[in-house]
MARBA-3410 file (N, C-alpha, C, O; in Angstrom, 1 decimal):
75
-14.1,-9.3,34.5,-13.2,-8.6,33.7,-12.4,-9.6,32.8,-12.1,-10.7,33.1 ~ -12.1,-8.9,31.6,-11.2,-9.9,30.5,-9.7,-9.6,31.4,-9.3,-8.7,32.1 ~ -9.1,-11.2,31.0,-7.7,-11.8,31.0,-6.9,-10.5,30.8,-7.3,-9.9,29.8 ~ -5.6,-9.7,31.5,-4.6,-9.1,30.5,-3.7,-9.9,29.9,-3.5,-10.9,30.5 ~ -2.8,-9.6,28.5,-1.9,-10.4,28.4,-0.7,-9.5,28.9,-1.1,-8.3,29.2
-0.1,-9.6,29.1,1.5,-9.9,29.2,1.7,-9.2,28.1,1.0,-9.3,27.1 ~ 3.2,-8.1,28.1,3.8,-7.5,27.4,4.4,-8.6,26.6,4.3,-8.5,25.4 ~ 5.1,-10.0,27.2,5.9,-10.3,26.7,5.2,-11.3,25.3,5.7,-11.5,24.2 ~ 3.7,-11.7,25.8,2.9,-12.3,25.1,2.6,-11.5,23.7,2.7,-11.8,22.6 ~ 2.1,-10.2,24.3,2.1,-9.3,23.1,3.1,-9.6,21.8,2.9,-10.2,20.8
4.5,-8.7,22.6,5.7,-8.8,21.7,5.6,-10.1,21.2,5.5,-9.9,20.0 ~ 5.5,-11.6,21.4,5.7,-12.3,20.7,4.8,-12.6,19.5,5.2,-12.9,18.4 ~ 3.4,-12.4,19.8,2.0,-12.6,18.9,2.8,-11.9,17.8,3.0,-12.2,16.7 ~ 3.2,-10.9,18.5,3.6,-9.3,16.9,4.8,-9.9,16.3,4.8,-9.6,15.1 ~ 6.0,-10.7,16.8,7.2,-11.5,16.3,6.4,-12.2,15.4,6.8,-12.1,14.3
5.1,-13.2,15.6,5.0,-13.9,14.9,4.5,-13.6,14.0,5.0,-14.2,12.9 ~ 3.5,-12.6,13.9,2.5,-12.0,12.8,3.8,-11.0,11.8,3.5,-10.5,10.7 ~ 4.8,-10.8,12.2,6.1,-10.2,11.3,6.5,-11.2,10.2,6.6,-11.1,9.0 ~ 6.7,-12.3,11.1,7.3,-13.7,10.7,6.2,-14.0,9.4,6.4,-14.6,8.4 ~ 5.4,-13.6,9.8,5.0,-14.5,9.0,3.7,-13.7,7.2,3.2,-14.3,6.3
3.8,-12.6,7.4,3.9,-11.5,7.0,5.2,-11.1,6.0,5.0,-10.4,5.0 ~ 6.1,-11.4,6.3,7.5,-12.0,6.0,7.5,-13.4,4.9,8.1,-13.4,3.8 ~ 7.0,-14.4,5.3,7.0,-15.6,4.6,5.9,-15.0,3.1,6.0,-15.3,2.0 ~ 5.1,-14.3,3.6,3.5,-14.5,3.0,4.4,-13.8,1.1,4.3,-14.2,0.0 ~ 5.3,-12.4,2.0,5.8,-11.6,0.9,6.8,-12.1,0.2,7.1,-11.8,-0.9
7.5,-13.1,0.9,8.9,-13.6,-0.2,8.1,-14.8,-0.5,9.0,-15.5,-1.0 ~ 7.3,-15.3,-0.6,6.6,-16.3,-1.3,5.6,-15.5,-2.5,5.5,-16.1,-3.5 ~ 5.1,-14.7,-2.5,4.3,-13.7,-3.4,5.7,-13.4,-4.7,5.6,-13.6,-5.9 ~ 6.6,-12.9,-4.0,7.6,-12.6,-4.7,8.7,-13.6,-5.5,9.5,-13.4,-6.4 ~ 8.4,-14.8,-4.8,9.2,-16.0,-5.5,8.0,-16.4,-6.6,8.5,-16.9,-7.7
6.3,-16.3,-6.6,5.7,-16.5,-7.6,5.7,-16.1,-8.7,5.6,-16.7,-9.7 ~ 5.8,-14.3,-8.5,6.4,-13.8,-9.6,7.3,-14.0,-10.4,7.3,-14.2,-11.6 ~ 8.5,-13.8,-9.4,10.0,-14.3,-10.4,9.8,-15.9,-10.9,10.9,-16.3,-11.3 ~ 9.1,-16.5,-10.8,8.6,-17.9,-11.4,8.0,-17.5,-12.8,8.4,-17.7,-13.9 ~ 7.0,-17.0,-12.4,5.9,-16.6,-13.8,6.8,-16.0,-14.4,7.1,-16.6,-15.5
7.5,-14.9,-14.3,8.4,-13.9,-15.1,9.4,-15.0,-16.1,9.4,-15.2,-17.3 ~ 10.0,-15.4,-15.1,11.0,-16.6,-15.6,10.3,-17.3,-16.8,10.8,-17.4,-17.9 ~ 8.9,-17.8,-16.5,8.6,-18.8,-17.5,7.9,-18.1,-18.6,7.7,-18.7,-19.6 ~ 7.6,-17.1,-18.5,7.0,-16.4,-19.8,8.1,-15.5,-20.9,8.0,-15.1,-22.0 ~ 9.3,-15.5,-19.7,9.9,-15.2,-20.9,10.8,-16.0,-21.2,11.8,-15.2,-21.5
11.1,-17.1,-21.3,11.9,-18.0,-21.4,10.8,-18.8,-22.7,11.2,-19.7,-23.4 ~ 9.4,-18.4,-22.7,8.1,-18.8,-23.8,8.7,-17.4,-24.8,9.1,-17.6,-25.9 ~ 8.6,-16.2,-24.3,8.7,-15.5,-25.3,10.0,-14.9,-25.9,10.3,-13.8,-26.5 ~ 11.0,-16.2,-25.5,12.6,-15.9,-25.6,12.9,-14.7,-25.5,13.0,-14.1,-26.6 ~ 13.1,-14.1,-24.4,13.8,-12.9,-23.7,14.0,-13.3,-22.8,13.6,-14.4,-22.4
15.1,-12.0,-21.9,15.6,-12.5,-20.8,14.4,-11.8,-19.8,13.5,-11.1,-20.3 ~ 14.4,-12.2,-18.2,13.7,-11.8,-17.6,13.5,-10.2,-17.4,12.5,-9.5,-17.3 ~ 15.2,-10.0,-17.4,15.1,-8.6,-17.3,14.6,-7.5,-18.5,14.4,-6.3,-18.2 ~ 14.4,-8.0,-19.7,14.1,-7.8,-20.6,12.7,-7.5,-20.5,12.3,-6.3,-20.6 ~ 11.8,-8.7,-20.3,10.4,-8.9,-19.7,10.1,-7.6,-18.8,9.3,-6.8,-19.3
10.7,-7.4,-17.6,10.7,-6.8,-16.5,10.8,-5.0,-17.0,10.1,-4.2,-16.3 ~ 11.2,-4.8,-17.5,11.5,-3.9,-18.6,10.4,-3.5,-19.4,10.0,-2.3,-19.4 ~ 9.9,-4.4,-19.8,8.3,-4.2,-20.4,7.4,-3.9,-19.6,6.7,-2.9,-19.8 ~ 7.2,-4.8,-18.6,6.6,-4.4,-17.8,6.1,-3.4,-17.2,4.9,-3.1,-16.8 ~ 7.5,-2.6,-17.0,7.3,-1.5,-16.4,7.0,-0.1,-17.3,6.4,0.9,-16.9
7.4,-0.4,-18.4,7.0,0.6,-19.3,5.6,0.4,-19.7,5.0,1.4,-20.1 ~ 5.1,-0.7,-19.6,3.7,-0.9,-19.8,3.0,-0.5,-19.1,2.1,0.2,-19.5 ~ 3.2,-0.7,-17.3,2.7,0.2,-16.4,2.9,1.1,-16.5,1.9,1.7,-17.0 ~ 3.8,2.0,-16.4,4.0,3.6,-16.8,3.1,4.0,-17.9,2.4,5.0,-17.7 ~ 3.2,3.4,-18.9,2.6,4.3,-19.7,1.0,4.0,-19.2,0.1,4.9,-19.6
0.5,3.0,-18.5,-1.3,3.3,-18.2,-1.3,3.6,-17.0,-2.4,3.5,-16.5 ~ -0.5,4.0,-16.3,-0.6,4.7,-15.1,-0.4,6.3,-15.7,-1.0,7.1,-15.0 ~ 0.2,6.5,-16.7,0.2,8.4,-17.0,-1.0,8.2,-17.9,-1.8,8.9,-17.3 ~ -1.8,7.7,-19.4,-3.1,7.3,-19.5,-3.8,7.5,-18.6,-4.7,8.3,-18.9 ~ -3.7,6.8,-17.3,-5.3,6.9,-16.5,-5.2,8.0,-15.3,-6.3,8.4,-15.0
-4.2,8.5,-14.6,-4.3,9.0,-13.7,-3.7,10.8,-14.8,-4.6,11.6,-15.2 ~ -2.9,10.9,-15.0,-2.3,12.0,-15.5,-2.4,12.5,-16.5,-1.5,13.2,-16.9 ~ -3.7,12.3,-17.7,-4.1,12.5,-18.1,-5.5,13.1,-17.9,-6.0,13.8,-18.7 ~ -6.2,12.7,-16.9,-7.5,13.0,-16.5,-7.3,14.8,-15.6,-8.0,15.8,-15.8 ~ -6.2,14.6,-14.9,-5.7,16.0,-14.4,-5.5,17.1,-15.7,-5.8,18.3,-15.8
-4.8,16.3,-16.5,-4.8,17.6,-17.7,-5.9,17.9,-18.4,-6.0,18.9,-19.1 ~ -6.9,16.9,-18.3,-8.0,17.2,-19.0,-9.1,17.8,-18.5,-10.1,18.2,-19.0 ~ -8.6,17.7,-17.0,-9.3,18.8,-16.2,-9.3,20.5,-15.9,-10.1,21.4,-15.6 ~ -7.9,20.2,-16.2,-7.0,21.7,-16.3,-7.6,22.1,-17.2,-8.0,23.2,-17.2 ~ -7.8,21.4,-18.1,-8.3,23.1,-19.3,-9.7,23.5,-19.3,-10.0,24.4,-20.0
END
C-alpha cells in the first residue's frame, strides 16, 4: 500500500502551492505595470491614459467578435 500523508503535510503542500501561486501573479502583474509604464512614457501619456485605451480597445473587439456574431445569428 502507498504512504498516507498527514493532514498537516497536506495543509502545508497547499500553503505552499498558494504562496506561491501568489508570487507567480504579483510578478505577472508587476510585468505589466512595467511594460505599461514604458510604452507610455514612449508614447507620452500617462499610464492611466494607456490603460484607458486599452480597455476600450478590448471592449470594442470583445463586442466585434463575440456580440456581434449573436446578432447576426438572431436574424
Amino acid at each position: 500500500m502507498g504512504i498516507k500523508q498527514s493532514q498537516s503535510t497536506k495543509t502545508t503542500a497547499n500553503k505552499t502551492l498558494n504562496i506561491m501561486d501568489a508570487q507567480n501573479k504579483l510578478r505577472i502583474r508587476r510585468n505589466i505595470a512595467e511594460k505599461i509604464k514604458f510604452i507610455a512614457k514612449r508614447k507620452r501619456k500617462t499610464s492611466t491614459d494607456l490603460i484607458h485605451s486599452i480597455l476600450e480597445n478590448f471592449a470594442d473587439e470583445y463586442i466585434e467578435k463575440y456580440l456581434t456574431k449573436d446578432n447576426d445569428n438572431a436574424r
